[in-house]
N, CA, C and O atoms as a Tripos MOL2 file, in Angstrom:
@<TRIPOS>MOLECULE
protein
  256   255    64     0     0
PROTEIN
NO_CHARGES

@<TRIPOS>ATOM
      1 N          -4.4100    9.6600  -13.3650 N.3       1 UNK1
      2 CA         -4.1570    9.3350  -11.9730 C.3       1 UNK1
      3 C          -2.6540    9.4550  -11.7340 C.2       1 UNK1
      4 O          -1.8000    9.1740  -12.5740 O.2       1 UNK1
      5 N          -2.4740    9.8030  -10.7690 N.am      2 UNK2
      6 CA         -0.8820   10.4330  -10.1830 C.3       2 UNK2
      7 C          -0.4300    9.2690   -9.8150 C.2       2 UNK2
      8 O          -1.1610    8.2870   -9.9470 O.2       2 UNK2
      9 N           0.5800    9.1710   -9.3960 N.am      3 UNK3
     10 CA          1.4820    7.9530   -8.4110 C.3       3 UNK3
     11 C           0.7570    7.9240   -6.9600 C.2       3 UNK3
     12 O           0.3760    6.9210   -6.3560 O.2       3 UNK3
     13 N           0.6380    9.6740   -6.4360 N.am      4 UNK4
     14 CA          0.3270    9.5880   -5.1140 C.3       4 UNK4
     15 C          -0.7640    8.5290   -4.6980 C.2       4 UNK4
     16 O          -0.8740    7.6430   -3.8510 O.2       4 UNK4
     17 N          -1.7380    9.2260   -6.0210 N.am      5 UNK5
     18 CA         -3.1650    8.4890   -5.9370 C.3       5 UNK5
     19 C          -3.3280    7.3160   -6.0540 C.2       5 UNK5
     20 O          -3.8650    6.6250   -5.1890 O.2       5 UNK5
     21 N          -2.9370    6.9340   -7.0330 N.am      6 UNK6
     22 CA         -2.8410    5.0680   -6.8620 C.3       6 UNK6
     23 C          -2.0130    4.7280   -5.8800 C.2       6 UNK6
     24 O          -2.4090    3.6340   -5.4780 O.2       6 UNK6
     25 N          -1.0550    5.0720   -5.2560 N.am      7 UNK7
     26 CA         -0.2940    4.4190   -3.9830 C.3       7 UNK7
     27 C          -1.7450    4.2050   -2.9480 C.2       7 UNK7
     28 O          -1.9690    3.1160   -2.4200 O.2       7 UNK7
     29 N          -2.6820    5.4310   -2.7560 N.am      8 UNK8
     30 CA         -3.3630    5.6770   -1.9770 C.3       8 UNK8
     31 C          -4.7110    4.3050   -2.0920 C.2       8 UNK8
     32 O          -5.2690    3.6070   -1.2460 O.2       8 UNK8
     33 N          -4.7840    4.3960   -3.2440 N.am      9 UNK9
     34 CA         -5.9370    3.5130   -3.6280 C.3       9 UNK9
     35 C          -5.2720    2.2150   -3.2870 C.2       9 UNK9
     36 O          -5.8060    1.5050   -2.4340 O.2       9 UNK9
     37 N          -3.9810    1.7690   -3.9580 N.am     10 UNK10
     38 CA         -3.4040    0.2440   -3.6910 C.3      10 UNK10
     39 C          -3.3370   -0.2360   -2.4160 C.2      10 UNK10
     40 O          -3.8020   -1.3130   -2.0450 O.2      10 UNK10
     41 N          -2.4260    1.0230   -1.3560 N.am     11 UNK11
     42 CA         -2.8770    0.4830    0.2830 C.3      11 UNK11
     43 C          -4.3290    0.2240    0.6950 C.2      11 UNK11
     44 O          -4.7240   -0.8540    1.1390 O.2      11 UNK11
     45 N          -4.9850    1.1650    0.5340 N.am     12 UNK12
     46 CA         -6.6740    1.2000    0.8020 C.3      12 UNK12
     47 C          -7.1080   -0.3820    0.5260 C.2      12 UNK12
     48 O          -7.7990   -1.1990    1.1350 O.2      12 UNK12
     49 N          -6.4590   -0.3850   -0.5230 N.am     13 UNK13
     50 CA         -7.3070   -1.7000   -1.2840 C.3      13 UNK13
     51 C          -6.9510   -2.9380   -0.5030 C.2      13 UNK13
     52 O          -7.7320   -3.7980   -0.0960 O.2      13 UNK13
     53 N          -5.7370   -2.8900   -0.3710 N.am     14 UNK14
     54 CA         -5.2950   -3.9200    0.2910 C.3      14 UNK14
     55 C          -5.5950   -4.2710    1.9550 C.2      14 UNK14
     56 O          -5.8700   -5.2080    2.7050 O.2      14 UNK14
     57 N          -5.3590   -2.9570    1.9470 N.am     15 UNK15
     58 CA         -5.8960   -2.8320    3.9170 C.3      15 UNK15
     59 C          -7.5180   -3.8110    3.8700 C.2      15 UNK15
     60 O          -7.7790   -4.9870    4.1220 O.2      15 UNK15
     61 N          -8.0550   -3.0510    3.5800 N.am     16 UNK16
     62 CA         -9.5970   -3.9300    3.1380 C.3      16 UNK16
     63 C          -9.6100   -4.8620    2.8560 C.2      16 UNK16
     64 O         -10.2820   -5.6020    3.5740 O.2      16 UNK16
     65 N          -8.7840   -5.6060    1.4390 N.am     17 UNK17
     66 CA         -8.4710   -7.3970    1.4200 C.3      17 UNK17
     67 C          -8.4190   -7.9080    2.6030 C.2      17 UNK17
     68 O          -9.1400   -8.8360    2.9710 O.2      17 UNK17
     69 N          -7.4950   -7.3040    3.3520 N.am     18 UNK18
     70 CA         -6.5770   -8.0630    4.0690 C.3      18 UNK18
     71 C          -7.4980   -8.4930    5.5420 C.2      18 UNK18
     72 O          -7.2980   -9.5260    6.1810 O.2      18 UNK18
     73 N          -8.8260   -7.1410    5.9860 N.am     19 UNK19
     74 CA         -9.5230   -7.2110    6.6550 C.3      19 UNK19
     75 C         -10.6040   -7.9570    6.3850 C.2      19 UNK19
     76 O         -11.0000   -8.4140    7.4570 O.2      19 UNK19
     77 N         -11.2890   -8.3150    5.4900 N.am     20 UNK20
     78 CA        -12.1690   -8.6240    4.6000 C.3      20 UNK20
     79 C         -11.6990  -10.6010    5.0160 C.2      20 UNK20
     80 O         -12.3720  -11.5730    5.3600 O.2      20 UNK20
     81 N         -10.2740  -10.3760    4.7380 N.am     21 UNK21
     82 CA         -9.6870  -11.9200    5.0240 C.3      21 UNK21
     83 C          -9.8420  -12.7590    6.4550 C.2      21 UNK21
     84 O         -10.4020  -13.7770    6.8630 O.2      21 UNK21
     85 N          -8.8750  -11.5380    7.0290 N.am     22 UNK22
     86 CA         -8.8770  -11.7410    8.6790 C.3      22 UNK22
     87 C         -10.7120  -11.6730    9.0100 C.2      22 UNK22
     88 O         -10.8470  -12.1080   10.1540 O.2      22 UNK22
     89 N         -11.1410  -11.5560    8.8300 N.am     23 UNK23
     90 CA        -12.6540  -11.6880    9.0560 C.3      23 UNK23
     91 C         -13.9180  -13.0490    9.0080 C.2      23 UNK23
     92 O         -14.8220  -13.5890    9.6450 O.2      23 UNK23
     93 N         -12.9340  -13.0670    7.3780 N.am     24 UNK24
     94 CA        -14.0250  -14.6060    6.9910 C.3      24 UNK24
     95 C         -12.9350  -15.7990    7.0340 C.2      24 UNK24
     96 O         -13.1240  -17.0130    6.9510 O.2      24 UNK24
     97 N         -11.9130  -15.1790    7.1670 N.am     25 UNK25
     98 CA        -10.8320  -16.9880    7.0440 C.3      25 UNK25
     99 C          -9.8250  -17.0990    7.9720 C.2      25 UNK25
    100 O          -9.5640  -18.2620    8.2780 O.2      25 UNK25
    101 N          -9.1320  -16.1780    8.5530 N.am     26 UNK26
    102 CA         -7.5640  -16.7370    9.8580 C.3      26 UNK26
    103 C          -7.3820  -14.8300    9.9870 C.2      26 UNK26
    104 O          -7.3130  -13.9500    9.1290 O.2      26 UNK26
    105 N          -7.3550  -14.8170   11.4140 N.am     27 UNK27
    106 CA         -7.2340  -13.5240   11.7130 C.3      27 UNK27
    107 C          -5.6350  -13.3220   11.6030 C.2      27 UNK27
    108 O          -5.1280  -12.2900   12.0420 O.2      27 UNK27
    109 N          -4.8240  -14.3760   10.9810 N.am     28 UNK28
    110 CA         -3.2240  -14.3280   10.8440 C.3      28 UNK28
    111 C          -3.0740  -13.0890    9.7590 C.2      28 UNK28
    112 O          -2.1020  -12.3330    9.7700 O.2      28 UNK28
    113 N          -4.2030  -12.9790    8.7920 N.am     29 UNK29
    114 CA         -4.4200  -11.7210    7.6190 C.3      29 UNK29
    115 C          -4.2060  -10.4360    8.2750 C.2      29 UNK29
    116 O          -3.7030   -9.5110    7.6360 O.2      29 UNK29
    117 N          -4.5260  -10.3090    9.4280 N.am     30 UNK30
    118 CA         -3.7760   -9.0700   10.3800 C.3      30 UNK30
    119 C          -2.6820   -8.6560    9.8680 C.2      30 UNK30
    120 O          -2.2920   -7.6180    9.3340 O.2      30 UNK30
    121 N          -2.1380   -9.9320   10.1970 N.am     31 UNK31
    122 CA         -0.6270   -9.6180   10.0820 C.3      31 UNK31
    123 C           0.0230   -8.6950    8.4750 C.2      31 UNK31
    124 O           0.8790   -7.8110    8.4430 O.2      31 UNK31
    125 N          -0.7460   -9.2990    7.3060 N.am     32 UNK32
    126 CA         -0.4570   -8.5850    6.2990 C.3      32 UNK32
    127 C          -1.1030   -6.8680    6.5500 C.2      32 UNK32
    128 O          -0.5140   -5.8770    6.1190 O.2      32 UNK32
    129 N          -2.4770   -6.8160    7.3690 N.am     33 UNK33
    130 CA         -2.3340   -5.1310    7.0950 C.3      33 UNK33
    131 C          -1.5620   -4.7620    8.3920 C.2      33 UNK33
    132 O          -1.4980   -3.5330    8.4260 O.2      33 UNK33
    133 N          -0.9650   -5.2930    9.4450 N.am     34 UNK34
    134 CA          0.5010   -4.5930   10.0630 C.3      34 UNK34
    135 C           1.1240   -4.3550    8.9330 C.2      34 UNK34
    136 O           1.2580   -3.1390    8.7910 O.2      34 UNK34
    137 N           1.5900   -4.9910    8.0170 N.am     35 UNK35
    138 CA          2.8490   -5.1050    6.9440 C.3      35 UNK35
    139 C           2.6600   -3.5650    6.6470 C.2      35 UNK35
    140 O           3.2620   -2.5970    7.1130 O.2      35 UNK35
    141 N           1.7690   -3.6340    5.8460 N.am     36 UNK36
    142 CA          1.2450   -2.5290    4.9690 C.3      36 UNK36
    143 C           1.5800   -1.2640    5.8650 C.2      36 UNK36
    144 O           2.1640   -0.2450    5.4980 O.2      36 UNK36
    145 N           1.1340   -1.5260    6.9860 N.am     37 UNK37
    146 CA          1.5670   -0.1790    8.4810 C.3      37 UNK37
    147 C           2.2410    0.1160    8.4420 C.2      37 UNK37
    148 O           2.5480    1.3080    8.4490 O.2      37 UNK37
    149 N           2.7160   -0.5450    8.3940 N.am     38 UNK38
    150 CA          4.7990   -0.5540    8.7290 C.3      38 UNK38
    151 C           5.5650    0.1080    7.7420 C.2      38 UNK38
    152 O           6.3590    1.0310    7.9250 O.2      38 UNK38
    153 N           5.1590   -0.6240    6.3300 N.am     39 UNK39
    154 CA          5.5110   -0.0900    4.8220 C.3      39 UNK39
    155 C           5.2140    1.3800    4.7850 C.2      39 UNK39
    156 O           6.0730    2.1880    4.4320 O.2      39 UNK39
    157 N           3.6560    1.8340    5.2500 N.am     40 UNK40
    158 CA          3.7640    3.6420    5.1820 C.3      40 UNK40
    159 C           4.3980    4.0230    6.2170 C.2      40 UNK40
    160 O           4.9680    5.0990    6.0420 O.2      40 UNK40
    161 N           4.5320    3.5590    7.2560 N.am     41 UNK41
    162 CA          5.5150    4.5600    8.2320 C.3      41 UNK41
    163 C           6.5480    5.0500    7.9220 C.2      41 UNK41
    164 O           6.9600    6.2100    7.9600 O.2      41 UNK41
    165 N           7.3350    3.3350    7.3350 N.am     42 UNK42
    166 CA          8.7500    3.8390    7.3830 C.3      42 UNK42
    167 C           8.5240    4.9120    5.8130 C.2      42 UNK42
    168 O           9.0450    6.0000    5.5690 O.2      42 UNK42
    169 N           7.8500    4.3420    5.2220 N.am     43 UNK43
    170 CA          8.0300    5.7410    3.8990 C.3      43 UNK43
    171 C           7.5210    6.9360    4.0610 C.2      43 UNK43
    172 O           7.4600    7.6700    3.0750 O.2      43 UNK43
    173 N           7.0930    7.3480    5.2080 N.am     44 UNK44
    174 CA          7.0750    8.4440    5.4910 C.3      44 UNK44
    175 C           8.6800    9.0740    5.9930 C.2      44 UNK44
    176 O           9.2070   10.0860    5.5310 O.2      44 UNK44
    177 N           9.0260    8.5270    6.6330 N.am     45 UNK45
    178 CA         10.2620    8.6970    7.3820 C.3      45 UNK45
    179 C          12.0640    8.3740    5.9460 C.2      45 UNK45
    180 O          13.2400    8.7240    6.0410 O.2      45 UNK45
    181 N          11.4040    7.7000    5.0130 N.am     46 UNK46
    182 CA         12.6540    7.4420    3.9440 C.3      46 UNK46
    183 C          12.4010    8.5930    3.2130 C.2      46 UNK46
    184 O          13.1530    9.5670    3.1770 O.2      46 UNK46
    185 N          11.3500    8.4870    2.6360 N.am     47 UNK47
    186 CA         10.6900    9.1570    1.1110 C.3      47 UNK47
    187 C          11.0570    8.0610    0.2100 C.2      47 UNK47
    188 O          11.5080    8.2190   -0.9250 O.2      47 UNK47
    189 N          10.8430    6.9820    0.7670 N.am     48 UNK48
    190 CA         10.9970    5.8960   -0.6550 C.3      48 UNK48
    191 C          10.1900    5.0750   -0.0450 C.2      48 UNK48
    192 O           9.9160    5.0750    1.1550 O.2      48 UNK48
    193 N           9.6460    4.0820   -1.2000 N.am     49 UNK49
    194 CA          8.2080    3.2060   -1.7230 C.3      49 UNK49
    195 C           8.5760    2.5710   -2.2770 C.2      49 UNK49
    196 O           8.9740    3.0420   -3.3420 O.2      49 UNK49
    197 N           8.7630    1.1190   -2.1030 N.am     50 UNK50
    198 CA          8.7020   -0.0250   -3.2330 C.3      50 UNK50
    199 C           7.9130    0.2480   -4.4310 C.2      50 UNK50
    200 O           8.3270    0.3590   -5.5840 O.2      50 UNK50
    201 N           6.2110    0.3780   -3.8090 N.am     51 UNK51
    202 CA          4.7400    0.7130   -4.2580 C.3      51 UNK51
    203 C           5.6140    1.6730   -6.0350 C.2      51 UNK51
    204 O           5.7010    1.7110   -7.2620 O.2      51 UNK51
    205 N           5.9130    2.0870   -5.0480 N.am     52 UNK52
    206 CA          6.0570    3.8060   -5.9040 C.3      52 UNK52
    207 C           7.1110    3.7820   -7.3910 C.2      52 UNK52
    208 O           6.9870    4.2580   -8.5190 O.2      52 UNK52
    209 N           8.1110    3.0100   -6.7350 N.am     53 UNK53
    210 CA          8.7450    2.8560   -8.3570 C.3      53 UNK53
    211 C           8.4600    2.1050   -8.9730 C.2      53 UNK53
    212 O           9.0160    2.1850  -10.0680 O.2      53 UNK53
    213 N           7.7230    1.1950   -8.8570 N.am     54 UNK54
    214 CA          7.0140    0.5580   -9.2900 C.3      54 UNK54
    215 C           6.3180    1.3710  -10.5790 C.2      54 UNK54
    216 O           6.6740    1.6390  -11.7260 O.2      54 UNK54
    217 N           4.9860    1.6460   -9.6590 N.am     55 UNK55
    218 CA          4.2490    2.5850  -10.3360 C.3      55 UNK55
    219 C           4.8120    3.6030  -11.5580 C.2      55 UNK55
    220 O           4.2390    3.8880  -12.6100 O.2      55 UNK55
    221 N           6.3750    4.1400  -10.9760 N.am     56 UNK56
    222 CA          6.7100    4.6320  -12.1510 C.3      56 UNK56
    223 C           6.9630    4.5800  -13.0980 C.2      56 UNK56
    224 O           6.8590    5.3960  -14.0140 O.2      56 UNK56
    225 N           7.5730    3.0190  -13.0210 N.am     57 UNK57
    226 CA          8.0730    2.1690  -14.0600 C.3      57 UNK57
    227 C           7.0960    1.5290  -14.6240 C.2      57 UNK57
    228 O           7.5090    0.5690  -15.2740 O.2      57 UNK57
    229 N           5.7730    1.6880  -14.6480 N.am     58 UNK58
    230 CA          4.7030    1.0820  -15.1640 C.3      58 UNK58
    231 C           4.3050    2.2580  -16.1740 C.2      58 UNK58
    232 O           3.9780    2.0630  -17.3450 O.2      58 UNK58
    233 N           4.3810    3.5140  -15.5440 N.am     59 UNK59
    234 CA          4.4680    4.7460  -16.3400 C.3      59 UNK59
    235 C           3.1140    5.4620  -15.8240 C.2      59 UNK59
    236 O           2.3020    5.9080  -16.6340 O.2      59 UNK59
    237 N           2.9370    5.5380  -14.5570 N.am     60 UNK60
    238 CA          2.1400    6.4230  -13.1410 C.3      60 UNK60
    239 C           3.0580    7.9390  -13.8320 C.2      60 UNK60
    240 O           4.0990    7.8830  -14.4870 O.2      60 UNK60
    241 N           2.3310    9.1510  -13.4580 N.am     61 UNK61
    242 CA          3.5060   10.1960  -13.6190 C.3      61 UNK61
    243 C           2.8230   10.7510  -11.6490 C.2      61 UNK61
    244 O           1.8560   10.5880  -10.9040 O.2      61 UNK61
    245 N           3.9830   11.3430  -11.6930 N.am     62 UNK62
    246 CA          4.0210   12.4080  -10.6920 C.3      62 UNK62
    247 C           3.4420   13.4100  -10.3310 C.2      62 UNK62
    248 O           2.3060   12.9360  -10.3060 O.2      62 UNK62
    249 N           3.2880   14.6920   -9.9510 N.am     63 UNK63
    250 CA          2.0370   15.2890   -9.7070 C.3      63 UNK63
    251 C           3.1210   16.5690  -10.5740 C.2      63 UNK63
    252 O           2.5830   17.3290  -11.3790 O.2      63 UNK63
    253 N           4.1400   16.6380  -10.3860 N.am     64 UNK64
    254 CA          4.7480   17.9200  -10.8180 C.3      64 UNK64
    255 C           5.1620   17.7490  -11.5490 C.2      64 UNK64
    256 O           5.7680   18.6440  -12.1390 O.2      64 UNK64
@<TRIPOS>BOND
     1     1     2 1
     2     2     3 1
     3     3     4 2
     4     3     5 am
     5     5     6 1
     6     6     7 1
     7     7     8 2
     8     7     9 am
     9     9    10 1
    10    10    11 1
    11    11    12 2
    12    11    13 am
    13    13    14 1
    14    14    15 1
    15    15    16 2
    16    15    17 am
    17    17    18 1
    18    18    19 1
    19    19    20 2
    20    19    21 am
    21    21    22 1
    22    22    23 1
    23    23    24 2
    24    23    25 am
    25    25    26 1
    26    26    27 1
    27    27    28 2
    28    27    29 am
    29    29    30 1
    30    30    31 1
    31    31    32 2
    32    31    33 am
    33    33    34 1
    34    34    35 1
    35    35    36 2
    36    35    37 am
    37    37    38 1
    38    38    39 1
    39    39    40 2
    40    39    41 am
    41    41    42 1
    42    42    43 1
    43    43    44 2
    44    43    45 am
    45    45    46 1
    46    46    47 1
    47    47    48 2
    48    47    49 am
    49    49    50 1
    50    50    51 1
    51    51    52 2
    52    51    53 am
    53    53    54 1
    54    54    55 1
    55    55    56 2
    56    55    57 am
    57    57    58 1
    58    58    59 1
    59    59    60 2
    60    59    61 am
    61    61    62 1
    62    62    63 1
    63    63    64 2
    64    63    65 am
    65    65    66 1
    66    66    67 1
    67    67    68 2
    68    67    69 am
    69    69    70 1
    70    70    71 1
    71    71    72 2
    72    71    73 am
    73    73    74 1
    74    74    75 1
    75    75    76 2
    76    75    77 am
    77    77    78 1
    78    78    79 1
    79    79    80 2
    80    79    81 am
    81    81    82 1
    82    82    83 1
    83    83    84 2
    84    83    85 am
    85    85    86 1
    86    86    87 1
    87    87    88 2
    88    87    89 am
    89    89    90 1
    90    90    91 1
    91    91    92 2
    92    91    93 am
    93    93    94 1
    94    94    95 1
    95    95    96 2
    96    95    97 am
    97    97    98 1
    98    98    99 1
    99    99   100 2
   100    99   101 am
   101   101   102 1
   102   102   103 1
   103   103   104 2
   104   103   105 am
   105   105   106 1
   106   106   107 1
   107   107   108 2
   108   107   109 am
   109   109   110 1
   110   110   111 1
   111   111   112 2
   112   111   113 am
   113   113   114 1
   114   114   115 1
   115   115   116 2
   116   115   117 am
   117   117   118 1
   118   118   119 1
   119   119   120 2
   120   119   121 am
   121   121   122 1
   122   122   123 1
   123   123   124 2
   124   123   125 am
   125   125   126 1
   126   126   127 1
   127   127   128 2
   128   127   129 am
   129   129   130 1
   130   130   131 1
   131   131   132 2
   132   131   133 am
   133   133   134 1
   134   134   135 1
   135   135   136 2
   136   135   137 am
   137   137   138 1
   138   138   139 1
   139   139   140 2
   140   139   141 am
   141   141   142 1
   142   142   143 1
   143   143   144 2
   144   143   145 am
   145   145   146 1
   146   146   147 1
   147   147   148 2
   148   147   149 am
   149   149   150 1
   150   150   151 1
   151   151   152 2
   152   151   153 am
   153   153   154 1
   154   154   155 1
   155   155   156 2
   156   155   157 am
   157   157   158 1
   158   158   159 1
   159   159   160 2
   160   159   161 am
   161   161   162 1
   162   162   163 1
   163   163   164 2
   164   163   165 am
   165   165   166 1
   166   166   167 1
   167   167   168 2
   168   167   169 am
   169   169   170 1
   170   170   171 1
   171   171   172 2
   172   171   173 am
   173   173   174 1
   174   174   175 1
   175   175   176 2
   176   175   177 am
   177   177   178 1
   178   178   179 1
   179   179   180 2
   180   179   181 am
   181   181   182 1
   182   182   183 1
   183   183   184 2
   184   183   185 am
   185   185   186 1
   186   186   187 1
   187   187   188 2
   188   187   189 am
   189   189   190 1
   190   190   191 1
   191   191   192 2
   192   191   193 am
   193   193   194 1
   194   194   195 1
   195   195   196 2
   196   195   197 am
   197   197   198 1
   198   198   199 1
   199   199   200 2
   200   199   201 am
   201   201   202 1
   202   202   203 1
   203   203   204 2
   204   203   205 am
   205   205   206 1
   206   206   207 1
   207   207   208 2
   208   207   209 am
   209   209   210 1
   210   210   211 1
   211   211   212 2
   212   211   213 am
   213   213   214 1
   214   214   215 1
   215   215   216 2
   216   215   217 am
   217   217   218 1
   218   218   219 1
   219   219   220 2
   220   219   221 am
   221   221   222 1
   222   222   223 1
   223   223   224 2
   224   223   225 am
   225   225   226 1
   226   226   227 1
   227   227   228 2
   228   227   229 am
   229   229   230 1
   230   230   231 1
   231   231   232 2
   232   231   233 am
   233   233   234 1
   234   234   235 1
   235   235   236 2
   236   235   237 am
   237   237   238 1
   238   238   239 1
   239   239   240 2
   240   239   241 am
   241   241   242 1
   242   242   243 1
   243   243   244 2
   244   243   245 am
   245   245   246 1
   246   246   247 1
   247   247   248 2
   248   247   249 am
   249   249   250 1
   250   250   251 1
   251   251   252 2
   252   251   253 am
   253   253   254 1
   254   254   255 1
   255   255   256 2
@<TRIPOS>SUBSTRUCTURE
     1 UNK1         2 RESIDUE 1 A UNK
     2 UNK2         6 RESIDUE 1 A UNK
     3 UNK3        10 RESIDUE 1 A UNK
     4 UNK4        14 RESIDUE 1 A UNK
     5 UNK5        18 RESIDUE 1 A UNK
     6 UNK6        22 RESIDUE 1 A UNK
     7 UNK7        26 RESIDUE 1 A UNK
     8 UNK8        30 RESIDUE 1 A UNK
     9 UNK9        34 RESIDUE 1 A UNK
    10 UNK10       38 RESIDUE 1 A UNK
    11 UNK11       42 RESIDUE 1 A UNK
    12 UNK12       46 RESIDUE 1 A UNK
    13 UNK13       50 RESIDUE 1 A UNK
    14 UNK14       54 RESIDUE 1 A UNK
    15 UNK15       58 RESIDUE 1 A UNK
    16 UNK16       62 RESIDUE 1 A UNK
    17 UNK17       66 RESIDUE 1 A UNK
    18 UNK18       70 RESIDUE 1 A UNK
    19 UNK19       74 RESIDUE 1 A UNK
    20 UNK20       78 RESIDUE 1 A UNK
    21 UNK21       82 RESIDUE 1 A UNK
    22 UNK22       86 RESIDUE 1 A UNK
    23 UNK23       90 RESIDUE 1 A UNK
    24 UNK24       94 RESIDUE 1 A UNK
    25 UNK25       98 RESIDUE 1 A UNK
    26 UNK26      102 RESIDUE 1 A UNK
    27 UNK27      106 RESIDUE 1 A UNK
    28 UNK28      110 RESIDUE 1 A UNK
    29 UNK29      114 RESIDUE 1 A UNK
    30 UNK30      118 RESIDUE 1 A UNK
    31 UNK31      122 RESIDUE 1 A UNK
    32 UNK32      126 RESIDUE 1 A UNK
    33 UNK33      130 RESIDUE 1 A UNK
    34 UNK34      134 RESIDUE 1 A UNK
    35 UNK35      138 RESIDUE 1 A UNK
    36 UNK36      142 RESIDUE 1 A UNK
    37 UNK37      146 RESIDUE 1 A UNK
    38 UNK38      150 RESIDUE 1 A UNK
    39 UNK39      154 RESIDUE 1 A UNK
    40 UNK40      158 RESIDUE 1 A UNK
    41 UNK41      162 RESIDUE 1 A UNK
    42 UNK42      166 RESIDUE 1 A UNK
    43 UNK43      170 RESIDUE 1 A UNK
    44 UNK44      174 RESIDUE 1 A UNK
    45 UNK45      178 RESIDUE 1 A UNK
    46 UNK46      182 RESIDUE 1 A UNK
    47 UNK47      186 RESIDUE 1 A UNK
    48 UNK48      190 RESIDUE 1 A UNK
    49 UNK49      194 RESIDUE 1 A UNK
    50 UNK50      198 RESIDUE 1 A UNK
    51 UNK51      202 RESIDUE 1 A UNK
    52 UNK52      206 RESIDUE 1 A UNK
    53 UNK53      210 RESIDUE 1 A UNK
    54 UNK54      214 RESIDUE 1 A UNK
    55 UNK55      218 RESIDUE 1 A UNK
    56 UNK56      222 RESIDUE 1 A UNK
    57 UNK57      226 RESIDUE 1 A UNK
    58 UNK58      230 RESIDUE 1 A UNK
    59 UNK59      234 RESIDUE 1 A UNK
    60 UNK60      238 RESIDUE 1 A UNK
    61 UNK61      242 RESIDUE 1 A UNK
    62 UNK62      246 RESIDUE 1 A UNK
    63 UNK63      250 RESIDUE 1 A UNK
    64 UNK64      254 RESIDUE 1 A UNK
């Protein structure tokens, strides 16, 4: 599994927690998948990811 891919899976995953939350316990859990929104926007717009070095430093490789 690449970095890309687990970045992809970790938001996914979380988006879903977070809905899954806001659902059965305080719709304030919103607020964490805004977070998450926000987090891919602006890394679209940086090219940098908390997520991501992370991942690298865990030892994720890259696609290239």
């Amino acid at each position: 599994m690449t970095i890309n891919e687990a970045l992809r899976l970790i938001a996914g995953t979380m988006i879903l927690l977070s809905l899954f939350l806001a659902f059965n316990y305080s719709q304030n859990w919103l607020w964490f998948t805004a977070f998450i929104a926000v987090n891919l926007i602006q890394s679209s717009f940086t090219k940098w990811c908390l997520m991501m070095t992370i991942l690298k430093k865990v030892g994720f490789k890259s696609r290239d």
